[in-house]
N, CA, C and O atoms as CSV, one atom per row, in Angstrom:
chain,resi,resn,atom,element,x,y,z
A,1,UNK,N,N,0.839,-1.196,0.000
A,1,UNK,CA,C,0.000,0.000,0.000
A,1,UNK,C,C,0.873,1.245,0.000
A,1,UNK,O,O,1.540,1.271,1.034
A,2,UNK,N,N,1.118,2.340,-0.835
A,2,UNK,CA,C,1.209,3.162,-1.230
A,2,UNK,C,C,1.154,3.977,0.262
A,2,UNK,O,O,0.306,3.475,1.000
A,3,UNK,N,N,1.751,4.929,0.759
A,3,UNK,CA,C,1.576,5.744,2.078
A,3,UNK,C,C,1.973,7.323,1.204
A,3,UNK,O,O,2.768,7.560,0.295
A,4,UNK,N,N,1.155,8.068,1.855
A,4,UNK,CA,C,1.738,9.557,1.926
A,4,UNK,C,C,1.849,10.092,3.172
A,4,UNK,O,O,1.469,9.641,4.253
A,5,UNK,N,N,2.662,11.551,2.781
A,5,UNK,CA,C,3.059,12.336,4.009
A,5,UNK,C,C,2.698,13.320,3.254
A,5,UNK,O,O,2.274,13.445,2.106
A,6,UNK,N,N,3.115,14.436,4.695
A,6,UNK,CA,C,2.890,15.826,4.387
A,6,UNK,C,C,4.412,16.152,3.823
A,6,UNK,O,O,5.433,16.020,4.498
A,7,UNK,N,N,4.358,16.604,2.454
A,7,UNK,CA,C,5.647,17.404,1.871
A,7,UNK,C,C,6.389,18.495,2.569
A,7,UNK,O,O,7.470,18.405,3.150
A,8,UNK,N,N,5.383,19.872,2.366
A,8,UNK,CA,C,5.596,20.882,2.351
A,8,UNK,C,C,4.076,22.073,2.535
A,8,UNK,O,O,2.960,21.759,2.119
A,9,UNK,N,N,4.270,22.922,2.976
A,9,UNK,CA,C,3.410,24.253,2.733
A,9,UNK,C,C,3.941,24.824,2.128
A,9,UNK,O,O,5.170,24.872,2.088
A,10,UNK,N,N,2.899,25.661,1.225
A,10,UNK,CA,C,2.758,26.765,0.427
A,10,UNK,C,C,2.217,28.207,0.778
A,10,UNK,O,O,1.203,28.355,1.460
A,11,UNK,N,N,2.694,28.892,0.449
A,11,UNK,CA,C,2.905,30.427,0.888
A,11,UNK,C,C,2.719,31.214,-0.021
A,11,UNK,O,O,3.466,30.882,-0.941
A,12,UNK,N,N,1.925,32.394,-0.383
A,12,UNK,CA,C,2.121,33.334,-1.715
A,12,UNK,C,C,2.796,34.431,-0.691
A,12,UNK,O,O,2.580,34.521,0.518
A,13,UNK,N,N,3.711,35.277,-1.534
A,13,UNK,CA,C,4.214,36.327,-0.504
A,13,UNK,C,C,4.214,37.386,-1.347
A,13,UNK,O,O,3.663,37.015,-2.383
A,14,UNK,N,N,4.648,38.829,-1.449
A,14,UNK,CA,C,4.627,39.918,-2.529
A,14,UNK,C,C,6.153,39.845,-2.712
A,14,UNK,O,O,6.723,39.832,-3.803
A,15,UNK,N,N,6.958,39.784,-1.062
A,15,UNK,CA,C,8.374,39.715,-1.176
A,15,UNK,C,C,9.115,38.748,-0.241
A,15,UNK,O,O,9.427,38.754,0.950
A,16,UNK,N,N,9.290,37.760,-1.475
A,16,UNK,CA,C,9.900,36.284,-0.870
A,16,UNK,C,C,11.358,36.631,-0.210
A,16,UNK,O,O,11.667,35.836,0.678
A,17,UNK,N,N,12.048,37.375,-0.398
A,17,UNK,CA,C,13.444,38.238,0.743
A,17,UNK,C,C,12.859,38.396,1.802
A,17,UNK,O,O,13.300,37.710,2.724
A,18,UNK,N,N,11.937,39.112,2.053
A,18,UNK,CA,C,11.361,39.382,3.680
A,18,UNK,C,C,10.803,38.192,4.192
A,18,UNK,O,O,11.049,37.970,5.378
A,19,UNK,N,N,10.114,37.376,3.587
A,19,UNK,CA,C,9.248,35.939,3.868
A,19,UNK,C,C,10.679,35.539,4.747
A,19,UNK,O,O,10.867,35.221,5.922
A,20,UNK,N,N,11.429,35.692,3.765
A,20,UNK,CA,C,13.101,34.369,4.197
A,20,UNK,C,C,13.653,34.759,5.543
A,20,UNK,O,O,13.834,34.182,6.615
A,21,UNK,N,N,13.917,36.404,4.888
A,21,UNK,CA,C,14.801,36.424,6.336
A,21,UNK,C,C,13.865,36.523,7.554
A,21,UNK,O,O,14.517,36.592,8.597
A,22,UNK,N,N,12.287,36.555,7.769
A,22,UNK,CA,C,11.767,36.247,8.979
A,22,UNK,C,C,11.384,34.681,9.420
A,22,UNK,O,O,11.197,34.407,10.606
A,23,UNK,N,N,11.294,33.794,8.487
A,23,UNK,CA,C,11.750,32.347,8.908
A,23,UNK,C,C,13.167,31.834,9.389
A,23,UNK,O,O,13.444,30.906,10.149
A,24,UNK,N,N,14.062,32.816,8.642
A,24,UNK,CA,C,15.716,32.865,9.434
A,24,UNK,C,C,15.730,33.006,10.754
A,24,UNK,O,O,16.316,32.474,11.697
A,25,UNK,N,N,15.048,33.738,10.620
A,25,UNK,CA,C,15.434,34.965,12.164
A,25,UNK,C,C,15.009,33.946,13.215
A,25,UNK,O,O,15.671,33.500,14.152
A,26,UNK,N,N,13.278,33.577,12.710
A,26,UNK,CA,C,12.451,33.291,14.082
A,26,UNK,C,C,12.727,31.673,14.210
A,26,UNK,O,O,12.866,31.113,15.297
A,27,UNK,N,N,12.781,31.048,13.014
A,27,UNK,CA,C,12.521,29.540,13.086
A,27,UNK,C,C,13.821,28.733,12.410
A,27,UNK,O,O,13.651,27.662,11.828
A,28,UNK,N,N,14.947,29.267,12.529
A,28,UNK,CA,C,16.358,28.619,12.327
A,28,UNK,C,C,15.683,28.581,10.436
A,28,UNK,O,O,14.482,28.316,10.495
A,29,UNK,N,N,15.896,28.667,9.751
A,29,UNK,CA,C,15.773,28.440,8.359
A,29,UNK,C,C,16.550,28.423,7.496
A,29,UNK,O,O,17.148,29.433,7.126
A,30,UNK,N,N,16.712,27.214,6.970
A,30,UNK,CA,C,17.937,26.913,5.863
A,30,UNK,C,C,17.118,26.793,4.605
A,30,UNK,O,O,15.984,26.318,4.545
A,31,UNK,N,N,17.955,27.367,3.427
A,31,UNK,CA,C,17.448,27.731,2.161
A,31,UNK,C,C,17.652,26.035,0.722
A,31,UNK,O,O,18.587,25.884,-0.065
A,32,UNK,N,N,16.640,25.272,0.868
A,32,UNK,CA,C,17.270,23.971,0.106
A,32,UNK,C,C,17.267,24.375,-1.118
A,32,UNK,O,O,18.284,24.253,-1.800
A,33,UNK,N,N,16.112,24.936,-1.624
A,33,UNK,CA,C,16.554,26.005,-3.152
A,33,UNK,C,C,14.969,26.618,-3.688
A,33,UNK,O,O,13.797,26.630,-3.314
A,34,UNK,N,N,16.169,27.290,-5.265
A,34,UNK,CA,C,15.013,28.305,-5.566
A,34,UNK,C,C,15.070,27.819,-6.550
A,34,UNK,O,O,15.965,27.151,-7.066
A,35,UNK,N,N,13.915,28.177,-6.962
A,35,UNK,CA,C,13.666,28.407,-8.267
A,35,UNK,C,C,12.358,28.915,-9.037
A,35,UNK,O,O,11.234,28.873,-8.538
A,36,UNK,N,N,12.710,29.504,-10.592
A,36,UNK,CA,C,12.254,30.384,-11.374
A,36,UNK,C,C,11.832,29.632,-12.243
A,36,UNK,O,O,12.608,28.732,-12.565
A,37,UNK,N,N,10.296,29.695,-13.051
A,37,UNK,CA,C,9.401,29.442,-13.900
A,37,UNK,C,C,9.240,30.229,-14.801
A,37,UNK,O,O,8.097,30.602,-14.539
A,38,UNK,N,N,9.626,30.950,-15.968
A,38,UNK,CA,C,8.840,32.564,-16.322
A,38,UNK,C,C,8.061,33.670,-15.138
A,38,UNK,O,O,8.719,34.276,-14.293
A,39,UNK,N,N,6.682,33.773,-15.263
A,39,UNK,CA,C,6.971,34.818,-14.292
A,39,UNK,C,C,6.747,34.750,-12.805
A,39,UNK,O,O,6.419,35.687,-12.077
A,40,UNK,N,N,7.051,33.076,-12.347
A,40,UNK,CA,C,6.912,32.691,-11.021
A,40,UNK,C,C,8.223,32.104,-10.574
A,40,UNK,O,O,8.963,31.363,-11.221
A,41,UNK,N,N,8.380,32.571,-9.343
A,41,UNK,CA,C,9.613,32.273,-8.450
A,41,UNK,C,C,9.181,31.916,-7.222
A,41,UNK,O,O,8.122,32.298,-6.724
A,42,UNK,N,N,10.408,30.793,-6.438
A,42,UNK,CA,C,10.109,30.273,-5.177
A,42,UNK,C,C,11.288,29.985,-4.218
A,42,UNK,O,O,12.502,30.032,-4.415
A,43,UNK,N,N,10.695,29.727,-3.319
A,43,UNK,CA,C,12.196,29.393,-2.640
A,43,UNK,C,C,11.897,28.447,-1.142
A,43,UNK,O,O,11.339,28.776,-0.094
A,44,UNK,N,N,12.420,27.383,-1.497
A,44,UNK,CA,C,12.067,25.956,-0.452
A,44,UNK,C,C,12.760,26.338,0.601
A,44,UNK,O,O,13.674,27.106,0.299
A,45,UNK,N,N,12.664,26.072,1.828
A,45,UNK,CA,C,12.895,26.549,3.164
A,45,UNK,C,C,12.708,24.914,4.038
A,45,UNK,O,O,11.985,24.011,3.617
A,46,UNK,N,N,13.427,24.852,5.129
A,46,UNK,CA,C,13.209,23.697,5.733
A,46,UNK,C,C,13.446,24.713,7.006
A,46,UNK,O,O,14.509,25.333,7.059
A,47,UNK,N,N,12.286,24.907,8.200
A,47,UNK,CA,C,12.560,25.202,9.368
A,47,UNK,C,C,13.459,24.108,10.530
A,47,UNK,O,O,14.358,23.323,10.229
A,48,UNK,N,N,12.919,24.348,11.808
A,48,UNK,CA,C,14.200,23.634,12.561
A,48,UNK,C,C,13.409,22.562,13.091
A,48,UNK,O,O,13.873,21.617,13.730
A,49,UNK,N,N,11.993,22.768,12.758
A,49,UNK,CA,C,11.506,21.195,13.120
A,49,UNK,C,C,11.402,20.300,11.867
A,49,UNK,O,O,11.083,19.129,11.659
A,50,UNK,N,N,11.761,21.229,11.205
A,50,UNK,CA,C,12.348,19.668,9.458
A,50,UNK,C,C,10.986,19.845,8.541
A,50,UNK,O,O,10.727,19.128,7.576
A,51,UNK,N,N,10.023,21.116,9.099
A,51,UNK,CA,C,9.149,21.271,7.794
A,51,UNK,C,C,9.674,22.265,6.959
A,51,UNK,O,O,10.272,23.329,7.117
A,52,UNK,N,N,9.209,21.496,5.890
A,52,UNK,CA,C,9.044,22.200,4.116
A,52,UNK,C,C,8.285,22.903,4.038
A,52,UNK,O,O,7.115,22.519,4.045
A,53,UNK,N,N,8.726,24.760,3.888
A,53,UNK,CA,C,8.017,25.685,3.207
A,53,UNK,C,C,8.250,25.961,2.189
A,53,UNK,O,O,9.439,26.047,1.880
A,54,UNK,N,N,7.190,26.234,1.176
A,54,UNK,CA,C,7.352,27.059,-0.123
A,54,UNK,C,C,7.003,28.321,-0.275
A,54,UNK,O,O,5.791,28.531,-0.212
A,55,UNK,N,N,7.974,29.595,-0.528
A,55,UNK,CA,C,7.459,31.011,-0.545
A,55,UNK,C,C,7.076,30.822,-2.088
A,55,UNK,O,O,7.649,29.894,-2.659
A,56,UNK,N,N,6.383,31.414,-2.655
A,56,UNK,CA,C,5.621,31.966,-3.870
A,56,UNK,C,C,5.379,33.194,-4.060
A,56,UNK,O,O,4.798,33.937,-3.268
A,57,UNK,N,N,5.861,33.511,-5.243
A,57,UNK,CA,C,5.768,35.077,-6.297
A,57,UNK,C,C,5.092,34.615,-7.622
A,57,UNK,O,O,5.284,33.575,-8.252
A,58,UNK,N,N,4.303,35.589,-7.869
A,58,UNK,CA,C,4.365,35.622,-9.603
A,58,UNK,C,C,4.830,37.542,-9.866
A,58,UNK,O,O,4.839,38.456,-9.041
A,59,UNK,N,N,5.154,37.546,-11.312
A,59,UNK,CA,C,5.378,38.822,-11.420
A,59,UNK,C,C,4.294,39.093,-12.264
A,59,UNK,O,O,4.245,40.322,-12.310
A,60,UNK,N,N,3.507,38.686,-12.873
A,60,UNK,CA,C,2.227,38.794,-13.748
A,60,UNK,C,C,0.762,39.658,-12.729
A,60,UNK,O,O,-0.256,40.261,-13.069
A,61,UNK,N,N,1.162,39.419,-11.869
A,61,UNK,CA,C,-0.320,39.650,-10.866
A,61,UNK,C,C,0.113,40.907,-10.512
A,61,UNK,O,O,1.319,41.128,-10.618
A,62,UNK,N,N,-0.724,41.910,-10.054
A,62,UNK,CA,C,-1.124,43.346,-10.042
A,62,UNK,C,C,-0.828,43.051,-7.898
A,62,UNK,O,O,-0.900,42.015,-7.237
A,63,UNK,N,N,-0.575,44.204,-7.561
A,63,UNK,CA,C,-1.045,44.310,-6.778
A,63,UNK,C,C,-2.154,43.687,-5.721
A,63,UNK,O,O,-2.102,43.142,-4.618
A,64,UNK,N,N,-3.067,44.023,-6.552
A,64,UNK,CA,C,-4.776,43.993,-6.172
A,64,UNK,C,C,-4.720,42.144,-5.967
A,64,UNK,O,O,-5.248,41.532,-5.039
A,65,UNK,N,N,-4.084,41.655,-6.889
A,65,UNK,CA,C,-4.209,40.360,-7.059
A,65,UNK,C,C,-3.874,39.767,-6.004
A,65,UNK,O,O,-4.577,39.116,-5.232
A,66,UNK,N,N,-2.241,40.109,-5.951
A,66,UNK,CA,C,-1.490,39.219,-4.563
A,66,UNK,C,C,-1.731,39.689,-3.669
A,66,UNK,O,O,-1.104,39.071,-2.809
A,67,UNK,N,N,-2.461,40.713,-3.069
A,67,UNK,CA,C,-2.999,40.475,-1.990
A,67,UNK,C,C,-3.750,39.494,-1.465
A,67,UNK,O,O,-3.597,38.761,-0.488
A,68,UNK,N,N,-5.118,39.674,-2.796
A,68,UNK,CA,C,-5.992,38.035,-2.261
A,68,UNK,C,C,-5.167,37.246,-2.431
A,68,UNK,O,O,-5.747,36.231,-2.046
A,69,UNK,N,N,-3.870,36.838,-2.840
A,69,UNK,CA,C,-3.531,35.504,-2.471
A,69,UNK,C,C,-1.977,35.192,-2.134
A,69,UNK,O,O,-1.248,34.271,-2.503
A,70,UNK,N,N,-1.721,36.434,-1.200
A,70,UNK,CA,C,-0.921,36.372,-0.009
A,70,UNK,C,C,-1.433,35.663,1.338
A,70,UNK,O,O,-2.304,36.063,2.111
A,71,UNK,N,N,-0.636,34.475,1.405
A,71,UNK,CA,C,-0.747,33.620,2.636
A,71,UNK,C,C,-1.009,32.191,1.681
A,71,UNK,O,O,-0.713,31.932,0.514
A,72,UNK,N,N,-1.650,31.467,2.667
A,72,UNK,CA,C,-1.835,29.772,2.282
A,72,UNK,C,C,-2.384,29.761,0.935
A,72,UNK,O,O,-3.384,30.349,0.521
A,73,UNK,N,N,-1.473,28.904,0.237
A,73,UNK,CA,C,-1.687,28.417,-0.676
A,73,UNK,C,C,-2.167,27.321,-1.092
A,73,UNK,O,O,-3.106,27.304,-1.887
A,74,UNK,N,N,-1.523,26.081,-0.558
A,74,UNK,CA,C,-2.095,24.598,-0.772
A,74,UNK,C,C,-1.297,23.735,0.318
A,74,UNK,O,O,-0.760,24.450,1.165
A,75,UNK,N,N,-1.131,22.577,0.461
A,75,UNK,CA,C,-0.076,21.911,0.990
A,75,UNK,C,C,-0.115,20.301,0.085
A,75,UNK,O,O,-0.891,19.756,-0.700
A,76,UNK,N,N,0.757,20.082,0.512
A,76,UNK,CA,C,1.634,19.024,-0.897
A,76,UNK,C,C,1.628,17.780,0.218
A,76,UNK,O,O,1.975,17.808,1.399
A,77,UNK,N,N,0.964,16.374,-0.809
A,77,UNK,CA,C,0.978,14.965,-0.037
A,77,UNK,C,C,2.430,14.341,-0.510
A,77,UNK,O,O,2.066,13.819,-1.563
A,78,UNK,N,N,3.177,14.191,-0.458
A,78,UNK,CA,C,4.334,13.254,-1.224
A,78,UNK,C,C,4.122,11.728,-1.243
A,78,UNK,O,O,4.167,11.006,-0.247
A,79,UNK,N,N,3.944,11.429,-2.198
A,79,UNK,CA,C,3.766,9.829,-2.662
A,79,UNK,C,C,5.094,9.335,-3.318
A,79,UNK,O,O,5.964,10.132,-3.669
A,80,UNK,N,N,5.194,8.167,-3.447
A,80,UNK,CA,C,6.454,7.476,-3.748
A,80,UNK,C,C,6.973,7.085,-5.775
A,80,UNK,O,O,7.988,6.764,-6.393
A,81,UNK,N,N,5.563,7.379,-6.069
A,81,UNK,CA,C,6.346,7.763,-7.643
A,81,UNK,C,C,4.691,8.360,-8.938
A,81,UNK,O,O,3.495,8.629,-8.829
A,82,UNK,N,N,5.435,8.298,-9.690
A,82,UNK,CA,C,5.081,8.894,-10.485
A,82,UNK,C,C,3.216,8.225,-11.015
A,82,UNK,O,O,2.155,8.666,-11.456
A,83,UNK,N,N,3.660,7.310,-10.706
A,83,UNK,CA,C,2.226,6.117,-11.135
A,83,UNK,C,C,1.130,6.198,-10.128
A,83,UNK,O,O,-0.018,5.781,-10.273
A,84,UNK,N,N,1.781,6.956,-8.802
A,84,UNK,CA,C,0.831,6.784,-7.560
A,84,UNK,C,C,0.256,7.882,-8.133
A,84,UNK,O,O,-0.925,7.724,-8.441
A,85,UNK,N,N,0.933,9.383,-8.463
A,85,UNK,CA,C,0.238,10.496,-8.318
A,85,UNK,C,C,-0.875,9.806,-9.798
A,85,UNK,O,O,-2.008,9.601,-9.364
A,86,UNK,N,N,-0.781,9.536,-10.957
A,86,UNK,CA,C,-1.442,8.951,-12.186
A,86,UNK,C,C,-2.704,8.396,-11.292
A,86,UNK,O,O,-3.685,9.094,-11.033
A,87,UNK,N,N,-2.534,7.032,-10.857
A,87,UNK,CA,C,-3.375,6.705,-10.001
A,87,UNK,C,C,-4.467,7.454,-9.327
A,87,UNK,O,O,-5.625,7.226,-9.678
A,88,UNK,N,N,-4.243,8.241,-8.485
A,88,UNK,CA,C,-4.898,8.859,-7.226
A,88,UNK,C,C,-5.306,10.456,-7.884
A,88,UNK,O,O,-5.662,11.396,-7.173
A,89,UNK,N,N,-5.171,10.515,-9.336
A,89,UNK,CA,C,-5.227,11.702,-10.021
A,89,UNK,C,C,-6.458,11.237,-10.851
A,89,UNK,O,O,-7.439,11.962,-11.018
A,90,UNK,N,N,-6.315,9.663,-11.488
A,90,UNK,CA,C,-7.447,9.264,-12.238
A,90,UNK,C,C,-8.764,8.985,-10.698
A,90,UNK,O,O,-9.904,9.373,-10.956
A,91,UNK,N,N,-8.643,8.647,-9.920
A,91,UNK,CA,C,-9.145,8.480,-9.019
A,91,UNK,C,C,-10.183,9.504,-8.955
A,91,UNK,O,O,-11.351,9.338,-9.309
A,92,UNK,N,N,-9.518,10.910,-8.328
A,92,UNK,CA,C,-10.712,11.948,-8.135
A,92,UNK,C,C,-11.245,11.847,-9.193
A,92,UNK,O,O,-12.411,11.453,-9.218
A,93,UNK,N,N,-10.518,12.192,-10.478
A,93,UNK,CA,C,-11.114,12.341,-11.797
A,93,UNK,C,C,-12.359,11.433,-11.487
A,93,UNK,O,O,-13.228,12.231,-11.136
A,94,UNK,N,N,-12.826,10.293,-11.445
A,94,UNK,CA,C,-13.768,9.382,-11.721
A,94,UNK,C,C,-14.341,9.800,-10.239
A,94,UNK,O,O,-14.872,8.779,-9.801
A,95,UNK,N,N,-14.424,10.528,-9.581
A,95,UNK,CA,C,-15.279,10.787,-8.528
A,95,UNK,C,C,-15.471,12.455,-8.704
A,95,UNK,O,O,-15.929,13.070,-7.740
A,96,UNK,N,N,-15.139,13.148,-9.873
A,96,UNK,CA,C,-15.724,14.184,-10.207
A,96,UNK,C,C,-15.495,15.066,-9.013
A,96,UNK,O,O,-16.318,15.853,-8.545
A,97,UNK,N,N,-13.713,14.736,-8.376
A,97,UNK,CA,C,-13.488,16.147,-7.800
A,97,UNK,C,C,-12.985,17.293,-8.194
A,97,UNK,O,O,-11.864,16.888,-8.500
A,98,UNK,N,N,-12.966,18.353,-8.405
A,98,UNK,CA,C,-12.491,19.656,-8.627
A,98,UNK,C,C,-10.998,19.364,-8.871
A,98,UNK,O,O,-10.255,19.347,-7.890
A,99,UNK,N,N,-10.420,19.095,-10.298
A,99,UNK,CA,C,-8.715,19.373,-10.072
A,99,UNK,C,C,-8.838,20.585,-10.449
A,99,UNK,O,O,-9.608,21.154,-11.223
A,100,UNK,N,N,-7.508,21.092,-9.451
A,100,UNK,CA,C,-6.665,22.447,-9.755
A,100,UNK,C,C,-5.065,22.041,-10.920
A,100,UNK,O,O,-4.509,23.069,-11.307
A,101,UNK,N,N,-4.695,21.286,-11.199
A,101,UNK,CA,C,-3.761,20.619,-12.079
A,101,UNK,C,C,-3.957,18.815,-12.006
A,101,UNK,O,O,-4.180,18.163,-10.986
A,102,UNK,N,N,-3.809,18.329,-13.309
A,102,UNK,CA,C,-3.297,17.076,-13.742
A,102,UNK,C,C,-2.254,16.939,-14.256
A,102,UNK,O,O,-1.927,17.509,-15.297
A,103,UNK,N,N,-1.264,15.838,-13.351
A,103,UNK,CA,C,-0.336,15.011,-14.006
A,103,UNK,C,C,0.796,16.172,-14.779
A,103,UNK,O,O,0.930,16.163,-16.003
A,104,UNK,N,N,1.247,16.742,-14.260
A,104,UNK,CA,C,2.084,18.229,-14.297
A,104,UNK,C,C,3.607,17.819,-13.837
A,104,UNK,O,O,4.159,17.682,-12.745
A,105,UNK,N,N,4.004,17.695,-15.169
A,105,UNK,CA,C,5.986,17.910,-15.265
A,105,UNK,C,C,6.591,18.764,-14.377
A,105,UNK,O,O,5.688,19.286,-13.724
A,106,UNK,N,N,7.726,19.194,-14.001
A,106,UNK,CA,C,7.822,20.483,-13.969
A,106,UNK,C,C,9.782,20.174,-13.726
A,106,UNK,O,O,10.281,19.199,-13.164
A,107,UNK,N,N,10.447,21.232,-14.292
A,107,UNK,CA,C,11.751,21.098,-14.303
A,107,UNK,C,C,12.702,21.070,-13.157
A,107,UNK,O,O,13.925,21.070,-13.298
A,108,UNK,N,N,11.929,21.040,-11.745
A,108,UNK,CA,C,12.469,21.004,-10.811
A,108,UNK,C,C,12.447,19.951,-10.048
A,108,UNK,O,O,12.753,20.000,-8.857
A,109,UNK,N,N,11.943,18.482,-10.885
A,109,UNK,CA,C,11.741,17.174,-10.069
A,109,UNK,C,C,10.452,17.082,-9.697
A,109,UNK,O,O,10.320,15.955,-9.220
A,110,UNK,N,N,9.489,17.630,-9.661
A,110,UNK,CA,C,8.216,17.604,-9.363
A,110,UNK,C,C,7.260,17.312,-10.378
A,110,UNK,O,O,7.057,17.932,-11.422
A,111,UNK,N,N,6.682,16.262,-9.927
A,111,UNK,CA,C,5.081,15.909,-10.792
A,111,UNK,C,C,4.062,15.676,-10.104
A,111,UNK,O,O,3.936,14.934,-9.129
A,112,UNK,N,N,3.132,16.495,-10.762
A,112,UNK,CA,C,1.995,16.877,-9.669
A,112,UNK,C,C,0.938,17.082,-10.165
A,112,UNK,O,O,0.829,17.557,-11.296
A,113,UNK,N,N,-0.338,16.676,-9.206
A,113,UNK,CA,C,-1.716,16.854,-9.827
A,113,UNK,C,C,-1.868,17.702,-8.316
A,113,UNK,O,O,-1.144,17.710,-7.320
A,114,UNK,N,N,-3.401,18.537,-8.704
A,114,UNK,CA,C,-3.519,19.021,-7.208
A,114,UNK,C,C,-5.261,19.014,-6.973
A,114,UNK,O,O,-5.703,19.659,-7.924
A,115,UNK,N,N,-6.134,18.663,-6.313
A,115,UNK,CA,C,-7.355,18.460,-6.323
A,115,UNK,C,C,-7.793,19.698,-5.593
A,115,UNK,O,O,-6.902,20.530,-5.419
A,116,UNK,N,N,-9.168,20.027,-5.063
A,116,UNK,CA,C,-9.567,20.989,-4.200
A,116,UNK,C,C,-10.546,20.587,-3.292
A,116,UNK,O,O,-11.481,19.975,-3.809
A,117,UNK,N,N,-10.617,20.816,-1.655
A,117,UNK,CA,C,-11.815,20.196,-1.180
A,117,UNK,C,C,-12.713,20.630,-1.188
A,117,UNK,O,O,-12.927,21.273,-2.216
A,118,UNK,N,N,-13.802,20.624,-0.185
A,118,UNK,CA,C,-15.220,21.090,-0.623
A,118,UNK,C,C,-15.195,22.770,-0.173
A,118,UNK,O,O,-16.254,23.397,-0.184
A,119,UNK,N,N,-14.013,23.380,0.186
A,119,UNK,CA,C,-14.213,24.287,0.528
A,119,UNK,C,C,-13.150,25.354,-0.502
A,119,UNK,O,O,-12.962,26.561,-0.348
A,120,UNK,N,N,-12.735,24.709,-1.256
A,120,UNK,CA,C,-11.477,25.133,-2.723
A,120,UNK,C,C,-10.004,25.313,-2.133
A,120,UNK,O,O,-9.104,26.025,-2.578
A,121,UNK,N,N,-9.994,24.210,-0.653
A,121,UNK,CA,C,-8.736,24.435,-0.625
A,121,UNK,C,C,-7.941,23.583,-0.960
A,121,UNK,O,O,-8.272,22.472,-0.545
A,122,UNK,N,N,-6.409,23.608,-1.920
A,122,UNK,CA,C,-5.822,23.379,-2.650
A,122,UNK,C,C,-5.084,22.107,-1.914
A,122,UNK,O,O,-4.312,22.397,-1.000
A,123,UNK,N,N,-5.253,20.806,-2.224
A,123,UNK,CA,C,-4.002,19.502,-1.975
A,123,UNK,C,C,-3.190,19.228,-3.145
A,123,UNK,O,O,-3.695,19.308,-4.265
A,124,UNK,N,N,-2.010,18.920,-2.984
A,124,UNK,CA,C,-1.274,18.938,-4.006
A,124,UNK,C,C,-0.463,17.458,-3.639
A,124,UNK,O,O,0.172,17.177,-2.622
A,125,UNK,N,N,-0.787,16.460,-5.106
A,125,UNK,CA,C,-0.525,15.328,-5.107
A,125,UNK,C,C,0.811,15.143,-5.608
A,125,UNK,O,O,0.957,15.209,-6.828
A,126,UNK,N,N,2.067,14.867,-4.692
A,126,UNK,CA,C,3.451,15.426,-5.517
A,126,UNK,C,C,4.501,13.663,-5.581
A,126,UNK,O,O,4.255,12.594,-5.022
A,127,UNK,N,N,5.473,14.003,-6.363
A,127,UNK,CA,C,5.727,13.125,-6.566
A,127,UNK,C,C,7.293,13.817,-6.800
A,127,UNK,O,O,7.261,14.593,-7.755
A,128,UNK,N,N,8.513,13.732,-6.223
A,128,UNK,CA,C,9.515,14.346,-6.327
A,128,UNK,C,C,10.631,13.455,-6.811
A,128,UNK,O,O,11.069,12.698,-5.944
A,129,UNK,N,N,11.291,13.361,-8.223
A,129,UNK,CA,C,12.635,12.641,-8.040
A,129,UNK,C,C,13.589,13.663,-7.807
A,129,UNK,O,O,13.949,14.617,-8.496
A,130,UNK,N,N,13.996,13.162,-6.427
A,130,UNK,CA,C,15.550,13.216,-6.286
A,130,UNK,C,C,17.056,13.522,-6.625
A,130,UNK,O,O,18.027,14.128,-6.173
A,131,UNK,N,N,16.624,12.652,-7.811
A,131,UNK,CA,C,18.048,12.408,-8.918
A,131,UNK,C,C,17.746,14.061,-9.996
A,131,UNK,O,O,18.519,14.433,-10.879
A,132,UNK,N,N,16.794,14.597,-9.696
A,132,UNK,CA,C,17.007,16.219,-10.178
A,132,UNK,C,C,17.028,17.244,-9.250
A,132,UNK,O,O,17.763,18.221,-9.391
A,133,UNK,N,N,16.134,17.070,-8.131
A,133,UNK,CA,C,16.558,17.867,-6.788
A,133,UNK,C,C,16.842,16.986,-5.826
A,133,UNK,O,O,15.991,16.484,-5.092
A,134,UNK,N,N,17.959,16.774,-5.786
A,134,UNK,CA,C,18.285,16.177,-4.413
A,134,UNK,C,C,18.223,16.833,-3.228
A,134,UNK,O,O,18.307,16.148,-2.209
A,135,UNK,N,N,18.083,18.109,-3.126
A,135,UNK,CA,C,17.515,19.167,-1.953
A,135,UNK,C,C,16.543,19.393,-1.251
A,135,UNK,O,O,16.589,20.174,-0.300
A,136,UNK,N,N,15.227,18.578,-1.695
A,136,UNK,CA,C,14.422,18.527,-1.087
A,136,UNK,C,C,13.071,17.170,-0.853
A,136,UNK,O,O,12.168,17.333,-0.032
């Protein structure tokens, strides 16, 4: 049987520098990495009790925008490969839940679907190799 955990939290911020250095300051915070999409940037954080944060930017959004969606973003299940997230992605699909992404590449080791619950808040079904980020 297939097990998940909790990955990581997600964060939208306006300025991911200030996000950082007040997880530095308050909660010991080491930087495992960043990275840039076109006009979205992030930056993985591991506090001192060994959780995974994700700060989030886009540069596309106005003002007005990132405000509504400064703070929680989603939080991420980590499953053990690529077939689980397929799996548990066709799954909702056939129970007609709300995805927010299917089955999603992404150049930083991550593949991911993300569903929504009954209230639109964001789970994110992740699936991380290693052998491209070994950092997190």
């Amino acid at each position: 049987e297939e097990r998940m955990k909790l990955h990581h939290i997600a964060f939208w911020t306006e300025n991911i520098e200030r996000s950082l250095e007040f997880y530095k300051k308050h909660f010991k915070a080491s930087v495992l990495f960043r990275h840039t999409s076109g006009d979205f940037s992030c930056v993985f954080i591991e506090i001192s009790s060994g959780t995974k944060i994700e700060i989030m930017t886009r540069t596309d959004l106005s003002s007005a925008d990132l405000k509504e969606r400064t703070g929680y973003s989603h939080f991420s299940l980590e499953v053990n490969s690529k077939e689980e997230v397929d799996r548990l992605t066709d799954y909702f699909i056939r129970q007609n839940v709300e995805m927010k992404k299917i089955k999603e590449q992404y150049d930083d080791g991550f593949y991911e679907s993300a569903v929504c619950d009954p209230d639109g808040n964001i789970i994110e079904l992740a699936y991380v190799d290693r052998a491209v980020n070994p950092k997190v």
